[in-house]
C-alpha positions in Angstrom: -13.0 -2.5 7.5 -9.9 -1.8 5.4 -9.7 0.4 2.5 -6.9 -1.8 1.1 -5.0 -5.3 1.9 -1.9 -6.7 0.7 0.7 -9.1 2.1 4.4 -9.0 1.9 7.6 -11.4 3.2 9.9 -9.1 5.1 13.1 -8.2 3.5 11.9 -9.3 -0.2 10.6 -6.1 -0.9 7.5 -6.8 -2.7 3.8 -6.9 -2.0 1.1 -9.3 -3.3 -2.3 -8.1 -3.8 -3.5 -11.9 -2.3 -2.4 -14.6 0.1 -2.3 -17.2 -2.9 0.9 -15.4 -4.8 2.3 -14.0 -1.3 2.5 -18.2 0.2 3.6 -19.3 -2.9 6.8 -17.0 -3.2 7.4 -18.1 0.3 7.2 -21.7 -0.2 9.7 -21.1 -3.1 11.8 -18.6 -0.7 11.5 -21.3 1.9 12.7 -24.6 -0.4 15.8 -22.4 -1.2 16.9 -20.8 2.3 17.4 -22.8 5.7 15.4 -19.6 7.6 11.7 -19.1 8.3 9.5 -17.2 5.8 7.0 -15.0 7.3 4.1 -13.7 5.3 2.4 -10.5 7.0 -1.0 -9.4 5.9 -1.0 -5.2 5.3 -4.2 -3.1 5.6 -4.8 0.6 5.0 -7.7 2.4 6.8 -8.8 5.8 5.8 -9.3 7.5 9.1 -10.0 11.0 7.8 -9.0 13.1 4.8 -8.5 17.2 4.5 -8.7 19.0 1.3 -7.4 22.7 0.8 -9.9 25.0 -0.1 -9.0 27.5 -3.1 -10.6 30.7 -3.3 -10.4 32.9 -6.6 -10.9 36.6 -6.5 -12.4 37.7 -9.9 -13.2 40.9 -8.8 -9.5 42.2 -9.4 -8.9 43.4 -12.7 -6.5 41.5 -14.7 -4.2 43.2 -17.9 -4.5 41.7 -20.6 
């Protein structure tokens, strides 16, 4: 399952977080333009993270 979905209309640049707003700006971008709107649904799927590990040395004497 995705961690994330949005859709977005290639070459308008934006991304809706549902199909609802995504088909209605294409409808409008649609009614204005003699083209074809496409509306692509986007997912993100965490495959696998890595963290760095920090290790502090307090057994070096600091000056104060």
């Amino acid at each position: 399952m995705a961690d994330s979905e949005w859709y977005e209309i290639p070459g308008d640049g934006g991304q809706y977080p549902n199909a609802e707003s995504a088909y209605a700006k294409a409808r409008r971008s649609a009614s204005s333009t003699d083209e074809c709107v496409e509306v692509y649904r986007c997912t993100r799927t965490l495959v696998r993270s890595f963290q760095r590990t920090v290790t502090v040395d307090e057994s070096t004497p600091t000056v104060e």
